[in-house]
Residue frames relative to the residue before (quaternion, step in Angstrom):
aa qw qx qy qz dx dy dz
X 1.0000 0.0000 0.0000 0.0000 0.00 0.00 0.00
X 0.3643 -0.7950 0.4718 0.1125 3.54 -0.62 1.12
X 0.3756 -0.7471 0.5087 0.2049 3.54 -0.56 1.17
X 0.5803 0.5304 -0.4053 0.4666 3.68 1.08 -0.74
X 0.5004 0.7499 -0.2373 0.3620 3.47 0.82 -1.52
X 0.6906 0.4641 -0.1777 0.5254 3.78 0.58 -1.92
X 0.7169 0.4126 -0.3223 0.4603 3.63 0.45 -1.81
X 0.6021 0.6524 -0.3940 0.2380 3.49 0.22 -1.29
X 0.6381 0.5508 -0.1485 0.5171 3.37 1.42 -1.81
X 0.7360 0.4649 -0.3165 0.3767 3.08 0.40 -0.91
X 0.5139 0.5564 -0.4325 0.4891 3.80 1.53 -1.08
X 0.7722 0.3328 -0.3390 0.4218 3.76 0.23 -1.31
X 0.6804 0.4630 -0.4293 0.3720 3.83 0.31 -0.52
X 0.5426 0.3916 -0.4564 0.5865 4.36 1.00 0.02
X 0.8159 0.2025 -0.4223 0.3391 3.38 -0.22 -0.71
X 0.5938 0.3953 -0.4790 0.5116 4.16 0.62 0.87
X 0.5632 0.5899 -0.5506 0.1778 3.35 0.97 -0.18
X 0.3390 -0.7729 0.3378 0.4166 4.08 -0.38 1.01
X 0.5116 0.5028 -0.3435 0.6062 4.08 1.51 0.58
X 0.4035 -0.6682 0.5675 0.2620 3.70 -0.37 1.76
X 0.4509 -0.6273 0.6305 0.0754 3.95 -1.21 0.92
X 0.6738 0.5437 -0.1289 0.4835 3.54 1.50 -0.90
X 0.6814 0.4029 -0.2387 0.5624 3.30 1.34 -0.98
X 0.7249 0.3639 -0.3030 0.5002 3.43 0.62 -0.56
X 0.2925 0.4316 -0.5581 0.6455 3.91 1.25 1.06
X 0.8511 0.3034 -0.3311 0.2721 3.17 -0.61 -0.59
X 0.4244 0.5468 -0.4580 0.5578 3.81 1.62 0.05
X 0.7543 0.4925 -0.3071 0.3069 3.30 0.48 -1.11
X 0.5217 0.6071 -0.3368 0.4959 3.70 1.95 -0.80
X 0.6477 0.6527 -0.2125 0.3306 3.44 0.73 -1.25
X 0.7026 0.4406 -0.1844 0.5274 3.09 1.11 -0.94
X 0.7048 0.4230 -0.2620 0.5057 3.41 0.97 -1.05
X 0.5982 0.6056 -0.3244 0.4126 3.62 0.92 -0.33
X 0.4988 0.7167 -0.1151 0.4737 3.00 1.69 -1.02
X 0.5770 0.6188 -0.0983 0.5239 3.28 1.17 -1.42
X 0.7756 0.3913 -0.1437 0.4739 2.87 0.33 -1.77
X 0.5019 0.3753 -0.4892 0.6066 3.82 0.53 -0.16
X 0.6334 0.5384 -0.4890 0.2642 3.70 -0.32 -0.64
X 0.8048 0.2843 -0.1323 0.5039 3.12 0.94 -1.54
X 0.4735 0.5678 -0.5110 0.4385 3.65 0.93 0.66
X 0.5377 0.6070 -0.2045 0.5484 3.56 1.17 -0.94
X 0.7270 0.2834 -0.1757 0.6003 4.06 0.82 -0.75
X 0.5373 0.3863 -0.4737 0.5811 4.15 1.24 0.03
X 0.6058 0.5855 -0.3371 0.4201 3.82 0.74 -0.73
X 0.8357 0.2877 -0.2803 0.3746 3.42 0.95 -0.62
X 0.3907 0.6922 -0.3643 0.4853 3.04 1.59 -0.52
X 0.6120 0.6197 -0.1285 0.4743 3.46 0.38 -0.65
X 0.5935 0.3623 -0.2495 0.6740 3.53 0.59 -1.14
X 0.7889 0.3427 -0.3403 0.3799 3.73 -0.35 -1.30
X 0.7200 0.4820 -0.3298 0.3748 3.46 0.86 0.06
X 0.4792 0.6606 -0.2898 0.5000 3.09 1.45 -0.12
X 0.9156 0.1506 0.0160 0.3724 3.25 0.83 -1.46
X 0.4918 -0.7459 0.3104 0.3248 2.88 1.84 1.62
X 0.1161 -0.8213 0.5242 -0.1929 3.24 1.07 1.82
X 0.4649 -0.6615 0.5330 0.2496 3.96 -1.03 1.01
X 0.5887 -0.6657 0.2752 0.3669 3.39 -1.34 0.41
X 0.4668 0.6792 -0.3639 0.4340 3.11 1.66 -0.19
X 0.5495 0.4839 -0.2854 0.6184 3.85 1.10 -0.46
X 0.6999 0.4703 -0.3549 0.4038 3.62 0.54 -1.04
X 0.6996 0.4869 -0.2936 0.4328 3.71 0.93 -1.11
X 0.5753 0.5391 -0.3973 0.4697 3.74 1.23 -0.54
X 0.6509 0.5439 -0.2847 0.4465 3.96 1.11 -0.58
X 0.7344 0.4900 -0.2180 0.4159 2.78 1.05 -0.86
X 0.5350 0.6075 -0.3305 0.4852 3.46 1.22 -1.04
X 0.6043 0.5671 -0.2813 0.4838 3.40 0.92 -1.73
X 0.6754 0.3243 -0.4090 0.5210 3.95 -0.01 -0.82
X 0.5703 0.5298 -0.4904 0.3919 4.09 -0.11 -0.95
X 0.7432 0.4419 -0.2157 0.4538 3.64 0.25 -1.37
X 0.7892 0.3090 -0.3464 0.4020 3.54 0.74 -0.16
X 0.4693 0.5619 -0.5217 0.4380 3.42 1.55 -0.57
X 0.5986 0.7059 -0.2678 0.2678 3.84 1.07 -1.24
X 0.6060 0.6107 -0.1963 0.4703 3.24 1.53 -1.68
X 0.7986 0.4327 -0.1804 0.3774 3.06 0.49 -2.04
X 0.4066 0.6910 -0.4293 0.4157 4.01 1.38 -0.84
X 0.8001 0.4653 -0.1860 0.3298 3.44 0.66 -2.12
X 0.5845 0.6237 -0.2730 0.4414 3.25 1.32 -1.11
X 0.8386 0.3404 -0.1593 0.3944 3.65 0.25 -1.74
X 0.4435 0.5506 -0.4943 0.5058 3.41 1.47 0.40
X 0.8204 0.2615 -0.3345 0.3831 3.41 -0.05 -0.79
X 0.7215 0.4692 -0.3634 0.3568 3.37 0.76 -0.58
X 0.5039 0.4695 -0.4460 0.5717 3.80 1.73 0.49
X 0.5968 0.3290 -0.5011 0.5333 3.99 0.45 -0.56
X 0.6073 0.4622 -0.5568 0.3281 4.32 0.17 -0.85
X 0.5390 0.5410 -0.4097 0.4990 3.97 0.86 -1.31
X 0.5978 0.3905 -0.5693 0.4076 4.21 -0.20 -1.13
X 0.7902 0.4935 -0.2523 0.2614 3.20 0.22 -2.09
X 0.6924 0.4251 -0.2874 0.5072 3.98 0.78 -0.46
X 0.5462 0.5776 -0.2909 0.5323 3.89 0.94 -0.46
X 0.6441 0.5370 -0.1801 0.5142 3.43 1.16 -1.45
X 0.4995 0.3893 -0.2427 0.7349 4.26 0.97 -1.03
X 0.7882 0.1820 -0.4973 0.3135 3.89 -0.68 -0.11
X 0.7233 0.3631 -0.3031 0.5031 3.58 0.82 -0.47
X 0.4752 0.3772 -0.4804 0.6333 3.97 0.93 1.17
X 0.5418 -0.5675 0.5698 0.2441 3.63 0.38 -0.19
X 0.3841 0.7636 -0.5051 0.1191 3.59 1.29 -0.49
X 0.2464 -0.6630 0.6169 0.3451 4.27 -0.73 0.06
X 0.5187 0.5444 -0.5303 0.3916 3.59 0.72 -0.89
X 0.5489 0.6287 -0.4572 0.3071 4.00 -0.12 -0.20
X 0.2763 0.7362 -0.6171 -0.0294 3.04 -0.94 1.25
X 0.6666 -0.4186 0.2698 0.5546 3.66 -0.63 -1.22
X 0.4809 0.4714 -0.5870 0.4494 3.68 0.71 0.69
X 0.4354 0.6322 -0.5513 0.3269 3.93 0.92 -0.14
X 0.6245 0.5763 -0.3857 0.3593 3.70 1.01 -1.07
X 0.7546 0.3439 -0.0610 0.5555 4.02 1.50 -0.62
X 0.1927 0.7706 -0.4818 0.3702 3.19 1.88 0.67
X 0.6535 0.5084 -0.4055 0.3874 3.87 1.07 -1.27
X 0.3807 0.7535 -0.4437 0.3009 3.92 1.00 -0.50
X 0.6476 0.5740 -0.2722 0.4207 3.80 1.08 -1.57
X 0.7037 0.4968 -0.1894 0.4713 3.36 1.01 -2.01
X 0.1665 0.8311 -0.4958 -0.1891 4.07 1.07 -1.25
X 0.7265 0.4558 -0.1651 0.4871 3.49 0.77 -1.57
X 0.6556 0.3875 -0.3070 0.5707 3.86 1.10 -0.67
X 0.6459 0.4961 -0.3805 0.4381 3.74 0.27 0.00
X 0.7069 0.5628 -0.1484 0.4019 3.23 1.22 -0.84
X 0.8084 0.3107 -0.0970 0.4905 2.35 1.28 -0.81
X 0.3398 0.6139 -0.4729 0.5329 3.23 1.68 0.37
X 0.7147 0.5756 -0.2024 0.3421 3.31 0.21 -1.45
X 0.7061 0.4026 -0.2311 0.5347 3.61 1.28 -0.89
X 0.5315 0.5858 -0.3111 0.5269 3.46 1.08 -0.46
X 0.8863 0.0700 -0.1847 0.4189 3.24 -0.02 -0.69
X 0.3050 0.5556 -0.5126 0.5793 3.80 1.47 0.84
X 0.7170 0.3057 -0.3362 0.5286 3.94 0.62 -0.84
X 0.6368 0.5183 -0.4081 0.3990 3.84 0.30 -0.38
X 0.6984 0.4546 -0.2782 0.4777 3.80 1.06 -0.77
X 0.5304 0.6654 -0.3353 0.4044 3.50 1.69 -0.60
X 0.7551 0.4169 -0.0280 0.5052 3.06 0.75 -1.50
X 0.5825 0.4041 -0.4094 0.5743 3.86 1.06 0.30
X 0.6000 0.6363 -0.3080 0.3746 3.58 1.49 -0.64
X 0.5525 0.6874 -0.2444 0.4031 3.28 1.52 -1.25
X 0.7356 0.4730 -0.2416 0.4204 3.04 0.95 -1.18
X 0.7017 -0.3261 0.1095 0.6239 3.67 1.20 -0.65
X 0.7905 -0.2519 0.3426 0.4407 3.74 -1.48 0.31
X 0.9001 0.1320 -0.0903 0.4052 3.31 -0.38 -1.61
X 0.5167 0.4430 -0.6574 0.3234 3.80 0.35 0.59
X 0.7126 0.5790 -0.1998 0.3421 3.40 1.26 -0.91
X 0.2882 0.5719 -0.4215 0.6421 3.40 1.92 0.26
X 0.8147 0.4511 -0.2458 0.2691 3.76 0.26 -1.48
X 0.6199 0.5636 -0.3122 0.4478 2.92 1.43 -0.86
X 0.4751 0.7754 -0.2725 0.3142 3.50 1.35 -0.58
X 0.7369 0.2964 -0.0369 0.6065 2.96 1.45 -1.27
X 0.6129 0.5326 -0.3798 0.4432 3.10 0.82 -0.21
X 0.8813 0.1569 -0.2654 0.3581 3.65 1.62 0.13
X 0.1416 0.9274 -0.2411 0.2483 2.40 2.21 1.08
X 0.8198 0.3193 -0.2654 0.3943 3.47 1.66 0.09
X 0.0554 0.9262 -0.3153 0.1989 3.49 1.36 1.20
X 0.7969 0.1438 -0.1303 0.5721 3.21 1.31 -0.97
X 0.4297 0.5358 -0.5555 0.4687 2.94 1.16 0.83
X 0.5789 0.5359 -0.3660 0.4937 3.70 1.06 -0.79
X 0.5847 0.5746 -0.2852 0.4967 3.68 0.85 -1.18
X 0.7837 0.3964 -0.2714 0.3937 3.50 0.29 -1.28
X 0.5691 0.3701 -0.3279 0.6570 4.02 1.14 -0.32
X 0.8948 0.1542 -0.0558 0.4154 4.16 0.21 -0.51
X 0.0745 -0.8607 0.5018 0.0431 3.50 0.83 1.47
X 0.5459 0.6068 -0.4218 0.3947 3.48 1.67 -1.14
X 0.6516 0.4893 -0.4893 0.3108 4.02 0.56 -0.58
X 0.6143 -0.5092 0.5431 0.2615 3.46 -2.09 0.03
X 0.7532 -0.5124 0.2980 0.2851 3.34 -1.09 0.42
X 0.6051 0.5612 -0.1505 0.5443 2.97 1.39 -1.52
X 0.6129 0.6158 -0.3274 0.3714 3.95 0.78 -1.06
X 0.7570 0.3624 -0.2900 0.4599 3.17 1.17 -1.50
X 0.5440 0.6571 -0.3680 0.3700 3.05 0.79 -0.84
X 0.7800 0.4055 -0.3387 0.3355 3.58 0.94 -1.06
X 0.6077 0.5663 -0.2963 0.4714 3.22 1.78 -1.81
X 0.5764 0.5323 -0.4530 0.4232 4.33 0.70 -0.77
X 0.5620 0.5709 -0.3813 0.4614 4.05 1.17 -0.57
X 0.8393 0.3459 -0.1319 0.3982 3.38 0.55 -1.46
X 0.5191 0.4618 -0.4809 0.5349 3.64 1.43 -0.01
X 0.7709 0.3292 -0.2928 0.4601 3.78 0.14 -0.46
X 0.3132 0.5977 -0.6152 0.4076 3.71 0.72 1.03
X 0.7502 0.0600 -0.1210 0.6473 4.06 -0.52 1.31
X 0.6694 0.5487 -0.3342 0.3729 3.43 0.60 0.60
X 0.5588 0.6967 -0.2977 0.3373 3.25 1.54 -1.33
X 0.6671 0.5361 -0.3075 0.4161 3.41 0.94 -0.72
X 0.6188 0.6147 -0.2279 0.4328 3.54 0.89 -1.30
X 0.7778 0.4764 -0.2014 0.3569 3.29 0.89 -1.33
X 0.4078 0.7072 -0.3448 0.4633 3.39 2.17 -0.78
X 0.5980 0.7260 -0.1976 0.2760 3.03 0.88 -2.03
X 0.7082 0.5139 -0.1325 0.4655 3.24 0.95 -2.39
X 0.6124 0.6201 -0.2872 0.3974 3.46 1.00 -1.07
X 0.6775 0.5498 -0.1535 0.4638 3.27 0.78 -1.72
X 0.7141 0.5390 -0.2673 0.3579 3.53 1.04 -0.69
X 0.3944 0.6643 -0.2042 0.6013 3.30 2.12 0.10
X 0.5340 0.7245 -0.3879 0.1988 3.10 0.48 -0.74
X 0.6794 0.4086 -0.3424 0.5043 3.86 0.76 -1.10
X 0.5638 0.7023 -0.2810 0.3316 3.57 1.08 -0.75
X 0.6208 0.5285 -0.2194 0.5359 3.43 1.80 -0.99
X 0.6422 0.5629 -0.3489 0.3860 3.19 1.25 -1.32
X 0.7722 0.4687 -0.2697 0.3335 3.28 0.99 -1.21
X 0.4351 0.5742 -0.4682 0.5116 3.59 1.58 0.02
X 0.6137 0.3944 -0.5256 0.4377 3.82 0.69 -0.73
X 0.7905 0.4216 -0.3696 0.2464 3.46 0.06 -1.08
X 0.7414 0.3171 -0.3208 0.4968 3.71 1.04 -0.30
X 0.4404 -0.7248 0.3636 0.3853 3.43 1.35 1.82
X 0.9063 -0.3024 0.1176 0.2708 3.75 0.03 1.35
X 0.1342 0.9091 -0.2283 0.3216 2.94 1.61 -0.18
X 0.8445 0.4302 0.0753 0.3100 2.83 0.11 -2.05
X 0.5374 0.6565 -0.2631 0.4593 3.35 1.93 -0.90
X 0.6896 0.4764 -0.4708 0.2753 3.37 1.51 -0.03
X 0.5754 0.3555 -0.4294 0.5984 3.47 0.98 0.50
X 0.5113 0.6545 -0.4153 0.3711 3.81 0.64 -0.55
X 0.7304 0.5601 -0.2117 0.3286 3.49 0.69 -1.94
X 0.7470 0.1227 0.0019 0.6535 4.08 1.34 -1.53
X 0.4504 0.2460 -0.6736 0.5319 3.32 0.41 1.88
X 0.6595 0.4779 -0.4500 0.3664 3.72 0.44 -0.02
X 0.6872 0.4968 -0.1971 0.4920 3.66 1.25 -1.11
X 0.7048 0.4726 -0.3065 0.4312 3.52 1.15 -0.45
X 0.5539 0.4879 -0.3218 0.5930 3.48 1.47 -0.37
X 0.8035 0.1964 -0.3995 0.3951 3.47 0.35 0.07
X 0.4174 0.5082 -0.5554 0.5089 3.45 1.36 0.78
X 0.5208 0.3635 -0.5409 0.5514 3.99 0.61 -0.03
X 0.5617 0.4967 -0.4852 0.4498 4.17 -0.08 -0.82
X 0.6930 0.5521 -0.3016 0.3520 3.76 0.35 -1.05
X 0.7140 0.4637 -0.1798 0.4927 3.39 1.28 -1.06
X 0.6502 0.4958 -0.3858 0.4273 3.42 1.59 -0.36
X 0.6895 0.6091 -0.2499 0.3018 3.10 1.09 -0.96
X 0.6861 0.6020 -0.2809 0.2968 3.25 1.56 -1.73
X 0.7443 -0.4596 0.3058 0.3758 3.59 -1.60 0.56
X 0.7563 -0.4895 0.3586 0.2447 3.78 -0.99 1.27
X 0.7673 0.3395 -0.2705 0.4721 3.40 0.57 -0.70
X 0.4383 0.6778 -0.4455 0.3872 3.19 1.04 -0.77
X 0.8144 0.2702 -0.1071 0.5022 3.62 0.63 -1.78
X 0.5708 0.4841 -0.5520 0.3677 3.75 0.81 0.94
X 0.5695 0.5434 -0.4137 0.4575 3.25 1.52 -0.73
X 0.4328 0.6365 -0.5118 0.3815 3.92 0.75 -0.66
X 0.7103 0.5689 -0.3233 0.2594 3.06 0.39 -2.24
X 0.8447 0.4678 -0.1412 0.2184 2.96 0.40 -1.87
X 0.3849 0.6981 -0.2723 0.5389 3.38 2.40 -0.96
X 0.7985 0.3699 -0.2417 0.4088 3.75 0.64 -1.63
X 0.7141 0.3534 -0.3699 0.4779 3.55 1.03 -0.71
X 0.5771 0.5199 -0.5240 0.3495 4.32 0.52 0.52
């Protein structure tokens, strides 16, 4: 499988996609920037109350306050990462139906996203515990869930969770590889302080929605065939 091949596709499938890939990065910055003021504001106080040998009654109001956002932000960056699979996934199919409500498409699924997302956040935890690199593996090994979700909302949590295991058997390596092949692309988001992730963020996510299509299970791509040629 050809790493040039994936990017290449992916360059010609954003710039036809008829929904800018670039603009709907920058919804996705907005929000997360957002965030990030949130939790600067809660390092800002934390801080005060530590400074000024703050009572526990002040401590429990900080604390509550962080829970509710670690909560908020969990709910939020799930759906708005399974909406990204599910819009990233329609530019590299060519889909037209794509627009920007795909990014809040995960809203419909709420309880299956969530709970994907916690499932396999607790499955990578708990392979981590044990040491570094199973928990790297496990990474990949469930690195294609909402992509599986985002083509098969009708499945169960468990399914993806199992079929995203068994498509990336002989793969886990390759996909490191695909990652690694990004790399100057990050650097250059560091150096234009992030900047850059809008074109950086859905040429990376759309090439590994083409990887998804190479990898997934044969029938999958005969039923396509037969769907695209009626």
């Amino acid at each position: 499988m050809s790493r040039e091949v994936l990017k290449m596709d992916a360059k010609v499938a954003m710039s036809a996609a008829p929904v800018s890939p670039y603009m709907v990065a920058i919804i996705l910055g907005v929000i997360n920037l957002v965030f990030s003021s949130i939790q600067f504001f809660l390092d800002t106080w934390e801080r005060i109350l530590t400074n000024s040998n703050a009572d526990l009654a002040e401590y429990n109001q900080y604390f509550i306050s962080f829970l509710v956002y670690i909560l908020i932000y969990f709910i939020v960056e799930s759906i708005l990462q399974y909406g990204f699979h599910v819009f990233c996934l329609k530019v590299a199919n060519r889909d037209a139906s794509m627009s920007y409500g795909d990014i809040f498409s995960g809203v419909k699924y709420f309880f299956k996203v969530i709970g994907l997302a916690f499932m396999s956040g607790l499955f990578i935890a708990l392979w981590t515990l044990l040491l570094i690199v199973p928990g790297i593996i496990a990474t990949y090994r469930y690195s294609q869930i909402f992509f599986i979700l985002a083509e098969n909302p009708e499945k169960g949590i468990l399914q993806c969770i199992r079929e995203s295991k068994e498509m990336m058997v002989g793969h886990k390596w390759e996909y490191f590889v695909l990652e690694m092949s990004f790399i100057l692309w990050h650097l250059l988001a560091l150096v234009t302080c992030f900047l850059s992730y809008i074109y950086v963020y859905p040429y990376t996510m759309v090439t590994f929605a083409n990887y998804y299509n190479r990898i997934k299970p044969q029938n999958n791509r005969k039923e396509e065939s037969v769907i695209f040629e009626s």
